[in-house]
N, C-alpha and C positions, 0 to 999 in steps of 0.2 A: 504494500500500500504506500501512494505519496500522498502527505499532509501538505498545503502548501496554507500557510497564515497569513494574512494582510493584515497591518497595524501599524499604528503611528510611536509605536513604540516595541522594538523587535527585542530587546535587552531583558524586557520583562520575562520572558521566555527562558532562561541561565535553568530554571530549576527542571526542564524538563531535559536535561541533557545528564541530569543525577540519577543513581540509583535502578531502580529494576527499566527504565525509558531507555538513560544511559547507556545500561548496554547493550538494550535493545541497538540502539543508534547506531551504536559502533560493529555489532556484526552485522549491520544494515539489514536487518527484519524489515523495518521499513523505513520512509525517505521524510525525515520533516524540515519545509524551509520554511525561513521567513522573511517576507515580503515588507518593505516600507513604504507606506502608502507615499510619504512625501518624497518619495523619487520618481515620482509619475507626476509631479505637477510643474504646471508648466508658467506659474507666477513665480519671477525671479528671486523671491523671498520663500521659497518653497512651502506658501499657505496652504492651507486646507479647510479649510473653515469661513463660513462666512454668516451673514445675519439671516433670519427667517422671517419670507413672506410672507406678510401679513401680521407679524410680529410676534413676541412669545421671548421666555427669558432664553441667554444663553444663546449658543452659534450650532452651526450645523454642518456637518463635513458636504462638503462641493463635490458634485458629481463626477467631473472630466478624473482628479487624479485617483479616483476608486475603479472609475470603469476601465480605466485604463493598467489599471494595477492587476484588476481582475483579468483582461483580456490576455496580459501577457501569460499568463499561465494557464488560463482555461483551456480545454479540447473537447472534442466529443465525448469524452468518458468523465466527463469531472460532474462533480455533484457540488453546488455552490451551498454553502449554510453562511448563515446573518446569526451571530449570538445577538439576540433581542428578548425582554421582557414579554414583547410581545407574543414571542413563539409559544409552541407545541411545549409544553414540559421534558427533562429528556427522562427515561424511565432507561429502562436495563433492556427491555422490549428492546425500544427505538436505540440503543448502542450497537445489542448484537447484531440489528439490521444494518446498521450502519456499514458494520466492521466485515459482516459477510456480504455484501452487496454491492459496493463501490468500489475501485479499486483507488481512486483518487479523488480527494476531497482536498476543496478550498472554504477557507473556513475565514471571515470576514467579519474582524472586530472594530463595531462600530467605538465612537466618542465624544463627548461633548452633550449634543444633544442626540445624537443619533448621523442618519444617514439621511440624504435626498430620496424622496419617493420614488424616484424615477430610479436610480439603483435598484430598489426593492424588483420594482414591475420588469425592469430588463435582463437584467444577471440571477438573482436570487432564488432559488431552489425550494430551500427552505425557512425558515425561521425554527430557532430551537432557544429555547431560556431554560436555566438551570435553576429556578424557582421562582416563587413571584416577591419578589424584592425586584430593587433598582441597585447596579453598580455604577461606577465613575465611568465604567469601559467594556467593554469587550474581551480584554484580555485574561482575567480570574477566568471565568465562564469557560474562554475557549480552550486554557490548560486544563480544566475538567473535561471537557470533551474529548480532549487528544488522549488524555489518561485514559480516562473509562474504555475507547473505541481500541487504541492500542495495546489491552489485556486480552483482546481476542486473537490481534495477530499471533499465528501462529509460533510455537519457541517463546515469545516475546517472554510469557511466565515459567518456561522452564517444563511444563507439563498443561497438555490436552484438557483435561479436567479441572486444571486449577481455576479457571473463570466459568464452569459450569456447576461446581458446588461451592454457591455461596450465596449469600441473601441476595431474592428478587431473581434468582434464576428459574425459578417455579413459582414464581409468586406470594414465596415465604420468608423470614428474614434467617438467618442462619443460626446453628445451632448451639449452643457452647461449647468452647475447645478449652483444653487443658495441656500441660506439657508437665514436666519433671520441674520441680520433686513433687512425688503421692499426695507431699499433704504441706500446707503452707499457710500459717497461724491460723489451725485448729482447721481448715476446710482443704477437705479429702476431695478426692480423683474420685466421679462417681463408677463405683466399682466395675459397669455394666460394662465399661470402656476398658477394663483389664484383663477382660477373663477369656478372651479370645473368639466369643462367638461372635460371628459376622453377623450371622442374622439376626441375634439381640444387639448388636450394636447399631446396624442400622435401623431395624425398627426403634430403640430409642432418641436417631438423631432425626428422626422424622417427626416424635410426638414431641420432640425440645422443639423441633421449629415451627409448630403450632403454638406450643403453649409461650413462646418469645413472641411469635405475631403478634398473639389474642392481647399478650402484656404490653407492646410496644408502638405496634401497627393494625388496632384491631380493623380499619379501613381495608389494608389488603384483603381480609378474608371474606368483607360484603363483596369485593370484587370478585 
């Protein structure tokens, strides 16, 4: 998979070049660049932002160096996303389609006040927001989305399974884990998880992750 990011601010990005992405990155699982929007403008001051018609507080990114930011990277196979308030919620659902369906995504972090409408209606794919709050940017939102989306590539976590059991992959939140040592001020490793039977252990990691739903998210389970 290519990630390709537009932003007015590509530095904000350092943290995804750490850790389980990182070396993702480096055995090249898959491709992420990033794009600055204000090298597609074509004001000697290299603006981007201007006032809004009909008026309203705050400025609003100018169309020519976005579409143009977009166009250098777009092809037949890209799939355009806008991080907006406005969008579709992302859920785990809308990840793995992501991750399994596209092989190249541009992903288009607005600022200020947003973007020109006319972006929206020309380039724009989708819209997606990572909840309903308002950020300064684009940029938080869109390192969630390249995280969640790139725990599917494949290798990327080291093992096939490791993004298929875990909360929101069946619609439940996950189960409790434990590690060494047995027992750790006065609370025990429940036993079910020691005595080797599979099939009592998975039947108990399936009634933990009802009874965590029902205590956490009892909404998943009207769904």
């Amino acid at each position: 998979m290519r990630i390709d990011i537009l932003t007015l601010f590509p530095e904000m990005f350092e943290p995804l070049k750490e850790s389980i992405l990182g070396r993702a990155l480096e055995k090249d699982l898959f491709q992420l660049n990033l794009i600055n929007i204000r090298d597609f403008s074509l004001d000697k001051h290299k603006k981007v932002d201007d006032y809004i018609f009909g008026g309203g507080d705050g400025m609003l990114m100018t169309p020519q160096p976005l579409y143009d930011a977009i166009m250098s990277v777009k092809t037949e196979d890209s799939y355009t996303i806008y991080m907006s308030p406005k969008g579709t919620v992302l859920t785990q659902k809308k990840v793995c389609n992501l991750a399994t369906n596209y092989n190249h995504l541009i992903i288009v972090c607005g600022h200020y006040e947003g973007i020109d409408q006319r972006i929206i209606d020309l380039c724009i794919d989708e819209q997606v927001s990572i909840g309903d709050y308002v950020l300064t940017g684009g940029e938080l939102p869109a390192m969630v989305l390249v995280d969640s989306v790139a725990r599917f590539i494949p290798e990327v976590l080291g093992s096939d399974t490791s993004a298929e059991d875990e909360s929101f992959s069946d619609g439940l939140l996950e189960y409790p884990q434990y590690t060494r040592p047995r027992e750790f001020m006065g609370l025990s490793v429940p036993e079910v998880l020691l005595n080797g039977n599979h099939k009592e252990i998975e039947k108990w990691k399936l009634e933990q992750k009802r009874i965590e739903t029902e205590k956490f998210r009892p909404d998943l389970l009207d769904k």
